[in-house]
N, C-alpha and C positions, 0 to 999 in steps of 0.2 A: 284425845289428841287435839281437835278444835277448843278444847278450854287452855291447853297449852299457847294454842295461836290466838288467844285471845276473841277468838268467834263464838259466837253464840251456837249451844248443842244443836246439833239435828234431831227432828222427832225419831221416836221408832216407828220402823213401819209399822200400818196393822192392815191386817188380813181378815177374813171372815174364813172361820171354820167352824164344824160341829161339836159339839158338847159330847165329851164320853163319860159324863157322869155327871149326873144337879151339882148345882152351885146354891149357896146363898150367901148374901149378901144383907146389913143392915138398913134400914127404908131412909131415904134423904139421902144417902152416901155413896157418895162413887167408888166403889172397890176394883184394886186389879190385882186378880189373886194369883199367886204362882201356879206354872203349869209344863205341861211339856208337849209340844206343839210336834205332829208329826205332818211336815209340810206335803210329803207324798200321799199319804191319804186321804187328807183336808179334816184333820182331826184334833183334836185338843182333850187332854186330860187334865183336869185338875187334882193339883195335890194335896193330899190332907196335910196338916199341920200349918197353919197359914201367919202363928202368931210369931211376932218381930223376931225372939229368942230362939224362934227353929231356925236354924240357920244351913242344917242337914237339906231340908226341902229348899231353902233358895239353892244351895250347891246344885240340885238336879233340875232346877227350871231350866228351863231355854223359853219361856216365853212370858205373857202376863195376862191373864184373861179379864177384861173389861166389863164390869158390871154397872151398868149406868145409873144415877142417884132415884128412880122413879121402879126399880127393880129389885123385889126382894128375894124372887127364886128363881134359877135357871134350871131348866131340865134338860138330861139326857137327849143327846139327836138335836137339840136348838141350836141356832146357828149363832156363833158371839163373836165380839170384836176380840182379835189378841193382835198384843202387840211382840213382835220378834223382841226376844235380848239380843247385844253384841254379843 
């Protein structure tokens, strides 16, 4: 709606929740992998199938898990940045 008004987007928000399953990530690269963020338990799942062409796994995201460029594995129970989808 603000690119309609000519404004510059809003960030998403992000949150810190726990890991319900490892993540990995490529070394140098910031990745934000699809996920589905359960706001009432302070929990995040990530989903498998993360390559562009799945597009089954974007339809069920609702969030985006944040792997910073210096991080190659996230484990279970750690606590990561997600950002909410609209």
């Amino acid at each position: 709606m603000q690119a309609l008004q000519g404004l510059a987007p809003a960030p998403l928000p992000v949150t810190r929740a726990r890991l319900a399953g490892a993540v990995r990530s490529p070394e140098g690269r910031r990745s934000y992998l699809r996920a589905v963020f359960n706001h009432r338990a302070g929990t995040v799942i990530p989903l498998t199938g993360q390559g562009s062409h799945q597009l089954g796994t974007l339809a069920r995201a609702n969030a985006l898990i944040v792997v910073p460029e210096d991080v190659v594995r996230m484990e279970e129970d750690e606590p990561a940045d997600v950002m909410s989808l609209p």
